[in-house]
C-alpha positions in Angstrom: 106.8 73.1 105.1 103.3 73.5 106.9 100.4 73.8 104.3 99.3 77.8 104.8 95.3 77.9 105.1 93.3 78.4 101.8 90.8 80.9 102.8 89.6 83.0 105.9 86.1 82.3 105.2 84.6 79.4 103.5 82.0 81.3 101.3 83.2 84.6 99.5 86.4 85.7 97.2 88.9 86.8 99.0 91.4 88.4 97.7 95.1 88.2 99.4 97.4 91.3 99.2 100.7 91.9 100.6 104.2 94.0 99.6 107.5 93.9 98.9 110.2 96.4 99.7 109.0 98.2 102.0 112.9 98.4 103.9 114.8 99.1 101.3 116.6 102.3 100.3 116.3 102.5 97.0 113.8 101.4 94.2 109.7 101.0 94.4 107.7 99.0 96.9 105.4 96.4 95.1 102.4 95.2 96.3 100.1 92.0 94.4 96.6 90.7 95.0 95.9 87.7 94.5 92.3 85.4 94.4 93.0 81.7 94.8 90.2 78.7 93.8 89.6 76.9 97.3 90.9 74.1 96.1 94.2 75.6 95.0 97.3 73.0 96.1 99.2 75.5 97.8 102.0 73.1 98.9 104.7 74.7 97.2 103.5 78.0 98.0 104.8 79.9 101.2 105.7 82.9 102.5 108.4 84.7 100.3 111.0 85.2 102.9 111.0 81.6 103.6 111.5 80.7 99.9 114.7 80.9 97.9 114.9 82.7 94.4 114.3 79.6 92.6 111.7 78.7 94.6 110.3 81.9 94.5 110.1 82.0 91.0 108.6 78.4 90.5 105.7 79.0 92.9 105.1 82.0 90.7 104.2 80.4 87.9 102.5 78.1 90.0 100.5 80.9 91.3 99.9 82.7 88.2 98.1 79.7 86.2 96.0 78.3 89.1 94.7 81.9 90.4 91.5 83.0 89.5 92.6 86.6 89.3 96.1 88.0 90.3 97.6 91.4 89.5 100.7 93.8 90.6 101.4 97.5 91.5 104.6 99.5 91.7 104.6 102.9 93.5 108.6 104.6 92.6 110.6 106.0 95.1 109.8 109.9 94.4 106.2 109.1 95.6 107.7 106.9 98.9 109.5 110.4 99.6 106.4 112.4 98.9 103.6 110.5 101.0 106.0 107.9 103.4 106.5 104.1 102.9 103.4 103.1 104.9 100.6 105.2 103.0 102.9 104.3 99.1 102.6 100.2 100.5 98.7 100.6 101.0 98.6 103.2 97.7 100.1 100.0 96.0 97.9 97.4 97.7 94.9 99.2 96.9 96.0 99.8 92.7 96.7 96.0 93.0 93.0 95.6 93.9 91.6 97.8 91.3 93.3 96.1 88.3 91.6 92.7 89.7 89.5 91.0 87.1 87.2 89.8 89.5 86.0 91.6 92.5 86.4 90.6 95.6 84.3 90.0 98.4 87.2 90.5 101.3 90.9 91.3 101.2 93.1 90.0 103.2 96.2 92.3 104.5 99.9 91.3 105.8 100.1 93.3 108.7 98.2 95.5 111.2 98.0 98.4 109.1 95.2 99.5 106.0 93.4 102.1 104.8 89.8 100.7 104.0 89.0 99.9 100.2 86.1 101.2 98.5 83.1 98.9 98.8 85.3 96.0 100.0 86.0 95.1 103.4 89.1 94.0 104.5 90.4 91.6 107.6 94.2 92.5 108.3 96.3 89.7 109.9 99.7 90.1 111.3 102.4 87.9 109.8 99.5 86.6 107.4 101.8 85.7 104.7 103.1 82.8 107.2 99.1 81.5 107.4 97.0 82.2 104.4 97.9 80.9 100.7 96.6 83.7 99.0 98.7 86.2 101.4 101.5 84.1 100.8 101.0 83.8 97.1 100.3 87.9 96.8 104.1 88.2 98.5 105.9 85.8 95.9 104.4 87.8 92.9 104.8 90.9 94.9 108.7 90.0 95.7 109.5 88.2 91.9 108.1 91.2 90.8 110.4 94.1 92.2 113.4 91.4 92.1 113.1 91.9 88.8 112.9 95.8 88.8 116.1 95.6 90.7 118.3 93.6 88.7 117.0 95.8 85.6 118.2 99.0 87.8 121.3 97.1 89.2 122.6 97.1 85.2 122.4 100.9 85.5 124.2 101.5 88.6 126.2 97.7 89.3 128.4 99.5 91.9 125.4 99.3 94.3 125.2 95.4 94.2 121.2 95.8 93.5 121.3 92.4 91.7 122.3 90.9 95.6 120.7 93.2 98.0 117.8 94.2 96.1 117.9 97.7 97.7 117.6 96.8 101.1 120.4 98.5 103.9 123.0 95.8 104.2 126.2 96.6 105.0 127.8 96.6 101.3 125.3 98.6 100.0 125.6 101.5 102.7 128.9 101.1 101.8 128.5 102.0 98.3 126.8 104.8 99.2 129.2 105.9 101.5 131.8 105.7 98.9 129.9 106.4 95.7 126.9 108.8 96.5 122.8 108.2 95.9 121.7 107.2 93.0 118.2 109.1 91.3 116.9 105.9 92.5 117.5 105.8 96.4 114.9 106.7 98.3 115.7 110.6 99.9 113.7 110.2 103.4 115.4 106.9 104.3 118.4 107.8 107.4 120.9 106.3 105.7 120.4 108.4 102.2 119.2 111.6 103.7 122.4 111.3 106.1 124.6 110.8 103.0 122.8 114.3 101.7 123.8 115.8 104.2 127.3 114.8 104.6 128.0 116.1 101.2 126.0 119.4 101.9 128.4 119.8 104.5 131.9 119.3 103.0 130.6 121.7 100.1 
């Protein structure tokens, strides 16, 4: 596994943020901000998709006693439906920011897509969770996080396989919609749910 970069600039806190669930049909996104020492030994540390769960949760803990500051936001599903994925991902970035114990002097975003933070500026970098540590580190937290939310809501509605999928469209769990309805959790402007709305609008 390459050793992701440990900072964009070599003076300056920088603050990595990036999401989790952003796909899925049903559930929260997440997003996590995380500020890593320079020196931080980020060799277990990579980005989530590449990790398994185990790993996942290992460099977590990792990540949570060597960062100098870290913190997580959830945004539900009914706000997703009100305001659209993108705008609820950056919502969640930017609460992830503001619970921060230390400030920040520059944030660095997965992706090519932010809405500027109040006093801080910000540096976004496409598939920057595959370069920078403290990217990288913000989407473990961000993705242990709302693993956990799901397997909580997968107890509630099992029939969904939420503890497997985590709320993203595979096959099985379109499936389960097709056969058992939406759940209050399943997010309303997503094709696959709104489709499934309006199937049973129309055999009504």
């Amino acid at each position: 596994m390459e050793i992701l970069k440990p900072y964009f600039n070599k003076t300056g806190i920088e603050a990595g943020c990036d999401e989790a669930g952003r796909g899925c049909l049903a559930g929260p996104v997440v997003a996590a901000a995380v500020i890593l020492p320079k020196n931080f030994d980020a060799s277990l540390v990579n980005d989530s998709k590449q990790l398994t769960a185990k790993e996942r949760d290992e460099a977590a803990i990792i990540i949570k006693k060597g960062a100098i500051a870290y913190a997580v936001a959830v945004i539900d599903h009914i706000t997703i439906d009100k305001i659209n994925i993108l705008k609820a991902s950056i919502l969640a970035m930017h609460h992830a920011v503001d619970q921060l114990k230390r400030k920040p002097k520059l944030l660095l975003i997965d992706g090519n897509r932010f809405y500027k933070y109040p006093g801080i500026p910000h540096q976004c970098i496409v598939d920057g969770d595959a370069i920078y540590a403290s990217i990288a580190a913000a989407s473990i937290l961000a993705k242990t996080y709302r693993d956990a939310i799901m397997d909580e809501l997968h107890e509630e509605y099992p029939l969904y396989l939420w503890n497997k999928n985590k709320g993203y469209a595979t096959p099985e769990h379109k499936k389960a919609i097709n056969d058992y309805g939406i759940t209050n959790y399943h997010r309303r402007s997503y094709k696959p749910v709104w489709e499934n709305i309006q199937m049973t609008l129309d055999l009504e």
